[in-house]
Residue frames as qw, qx, qy, qz and C-alpha x, y, z in Angstrom:
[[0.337, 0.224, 0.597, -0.693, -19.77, -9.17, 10.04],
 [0.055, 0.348, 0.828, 0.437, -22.91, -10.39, 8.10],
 [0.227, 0.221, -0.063, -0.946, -25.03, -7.62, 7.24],
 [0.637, 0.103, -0.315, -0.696, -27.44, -9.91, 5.08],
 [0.612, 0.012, 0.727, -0.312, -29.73, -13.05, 6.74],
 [0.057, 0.047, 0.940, 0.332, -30.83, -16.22, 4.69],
 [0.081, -0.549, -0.817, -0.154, -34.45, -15.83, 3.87],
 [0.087, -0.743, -0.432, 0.504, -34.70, -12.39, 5.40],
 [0.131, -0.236, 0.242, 0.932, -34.24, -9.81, 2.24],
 [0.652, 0.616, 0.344, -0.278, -36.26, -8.81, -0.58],
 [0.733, 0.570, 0.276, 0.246, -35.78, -8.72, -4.06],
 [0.240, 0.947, 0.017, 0.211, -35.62, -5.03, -4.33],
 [0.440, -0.772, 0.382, 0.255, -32.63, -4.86, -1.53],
 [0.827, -0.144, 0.529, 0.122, -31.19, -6.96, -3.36],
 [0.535, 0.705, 0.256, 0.388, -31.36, -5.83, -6.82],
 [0.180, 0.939, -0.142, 0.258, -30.00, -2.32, -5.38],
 [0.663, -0.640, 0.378, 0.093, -27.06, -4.12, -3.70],
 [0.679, 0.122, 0.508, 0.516, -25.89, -6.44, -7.00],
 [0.470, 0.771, 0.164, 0.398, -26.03, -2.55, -8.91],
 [0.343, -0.901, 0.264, -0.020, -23.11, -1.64, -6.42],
 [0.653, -0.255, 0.631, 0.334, -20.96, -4.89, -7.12],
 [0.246, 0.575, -0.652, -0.428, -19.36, -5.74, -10.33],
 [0.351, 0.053, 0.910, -0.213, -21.67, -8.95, -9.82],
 [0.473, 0.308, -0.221, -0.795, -22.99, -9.56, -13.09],
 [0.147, 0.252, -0.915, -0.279, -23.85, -13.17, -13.58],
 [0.688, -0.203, -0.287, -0.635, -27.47, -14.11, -14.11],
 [0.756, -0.074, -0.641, 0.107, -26.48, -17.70, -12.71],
 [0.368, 0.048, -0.500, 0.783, -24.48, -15.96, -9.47],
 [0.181, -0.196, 0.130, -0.955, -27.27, -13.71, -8.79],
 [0.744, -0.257, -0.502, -0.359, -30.27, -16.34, -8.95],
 [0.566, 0.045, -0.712, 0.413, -27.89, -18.21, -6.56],
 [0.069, 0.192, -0.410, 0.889, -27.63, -15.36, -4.23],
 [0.368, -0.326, -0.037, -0.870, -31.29, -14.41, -4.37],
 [0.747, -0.285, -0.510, -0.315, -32.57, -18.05, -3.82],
 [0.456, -0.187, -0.585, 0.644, -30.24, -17.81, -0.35],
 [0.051, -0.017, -0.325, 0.944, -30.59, -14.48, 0.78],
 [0.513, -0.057, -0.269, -0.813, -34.73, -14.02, -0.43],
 [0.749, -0.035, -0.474, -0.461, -36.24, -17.64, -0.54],
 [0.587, -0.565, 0.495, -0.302, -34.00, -19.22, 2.30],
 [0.914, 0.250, -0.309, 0.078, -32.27, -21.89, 0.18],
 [0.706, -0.540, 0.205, 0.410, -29.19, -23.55, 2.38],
 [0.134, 0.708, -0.536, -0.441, -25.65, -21.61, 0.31],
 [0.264, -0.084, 0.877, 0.392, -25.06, -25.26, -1.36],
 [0.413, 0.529, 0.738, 0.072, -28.66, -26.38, -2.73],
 [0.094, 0.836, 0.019, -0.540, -28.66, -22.30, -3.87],
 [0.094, -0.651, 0.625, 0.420, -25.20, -22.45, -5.51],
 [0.336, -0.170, 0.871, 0.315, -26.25, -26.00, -7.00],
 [0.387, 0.684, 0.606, -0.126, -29.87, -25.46, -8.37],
 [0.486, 0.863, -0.055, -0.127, -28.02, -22.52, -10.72],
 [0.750, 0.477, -0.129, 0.440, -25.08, -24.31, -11.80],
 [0.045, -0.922, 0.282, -0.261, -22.56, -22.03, -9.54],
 [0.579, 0.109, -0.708, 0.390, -19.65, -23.42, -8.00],
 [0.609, -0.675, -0.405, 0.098, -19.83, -23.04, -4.16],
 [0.490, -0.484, -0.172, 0.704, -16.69, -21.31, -3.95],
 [0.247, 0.433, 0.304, 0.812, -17.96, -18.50, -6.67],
 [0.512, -0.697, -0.428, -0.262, -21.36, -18.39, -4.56],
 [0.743, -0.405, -0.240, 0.477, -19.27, -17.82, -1.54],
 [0.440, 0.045, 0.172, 0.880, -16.77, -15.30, -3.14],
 [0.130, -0.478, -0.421, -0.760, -19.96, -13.31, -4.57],
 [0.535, -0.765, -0.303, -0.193, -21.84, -13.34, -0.95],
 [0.453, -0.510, -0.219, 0.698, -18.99, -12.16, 1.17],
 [0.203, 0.096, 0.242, 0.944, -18.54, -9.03, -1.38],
 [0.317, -0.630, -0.500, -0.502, -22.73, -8.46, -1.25],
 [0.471, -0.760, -0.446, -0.042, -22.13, -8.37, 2.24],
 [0.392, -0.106, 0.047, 0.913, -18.86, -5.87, 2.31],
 [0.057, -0.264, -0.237, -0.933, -21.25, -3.30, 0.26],
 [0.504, -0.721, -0.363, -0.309, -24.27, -4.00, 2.48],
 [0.511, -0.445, -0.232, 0.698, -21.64, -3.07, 5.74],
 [0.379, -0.138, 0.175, 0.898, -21.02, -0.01, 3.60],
 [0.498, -0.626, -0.263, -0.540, -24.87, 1.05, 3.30],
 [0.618, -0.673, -0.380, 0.144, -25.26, 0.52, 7.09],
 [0.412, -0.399, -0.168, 0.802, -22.09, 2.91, 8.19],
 [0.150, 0.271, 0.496, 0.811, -23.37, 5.03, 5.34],
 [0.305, -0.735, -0.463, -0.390, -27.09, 5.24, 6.65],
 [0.602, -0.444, -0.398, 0.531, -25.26, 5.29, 10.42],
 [0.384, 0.183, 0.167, 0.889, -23.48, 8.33, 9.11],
 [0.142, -0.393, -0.464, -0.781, -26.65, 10.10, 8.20],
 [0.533, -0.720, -0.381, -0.228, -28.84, 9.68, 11.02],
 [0.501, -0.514, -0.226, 0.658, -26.09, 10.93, 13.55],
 [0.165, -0.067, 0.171, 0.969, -25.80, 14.09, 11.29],
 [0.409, -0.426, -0.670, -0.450, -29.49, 14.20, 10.98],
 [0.519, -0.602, -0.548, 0.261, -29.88, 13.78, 14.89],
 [0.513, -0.348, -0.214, 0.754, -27.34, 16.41, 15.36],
 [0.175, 0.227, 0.339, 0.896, -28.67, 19.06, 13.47],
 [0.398, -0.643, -0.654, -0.032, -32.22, 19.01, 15.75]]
């Protein structure tokens, strides 16, 4: 499931999502941001910082594994939250 839209994040989500992954590559991260932040298509992203397409790729399914895993996480919380009313 895709958890993160093209042009719809911010920075900050962002920044506290790549300090969950093991995504450390200045080049890979630009990539990401100019998709996920600025609304670049995944190629013109992946090619405007040097990235292959199939790193860029590799790196945005994992961003969106750990953003699934905040959402069941928050899910979690607000049912235990509700229930406690």
């Amino acid at each position: 499931m895709k958890y993160l839209l093209q042009g719809g994040e911010s920075r900050q989500r962002l920044a506290l999502l790549f300090s969950l992954t093991k995504i450390t590559s200045n080049n890979v991260q630009d990539a990401l941001t100019d998709h996920l932040c600025t609304g670049l298509s995944d190629t013109v992203a992946a090619a405007m910082n040097g990235v292959q397409l199939s790193n860029f790729t590799r790196a945005l399914k994992t961003l969106n594994e750990v953003a699934g895993i905040v959402e069941k996480i928050k899910e979690h919380d607000w049912a235990r939250l509700k229930s406690v009313k």
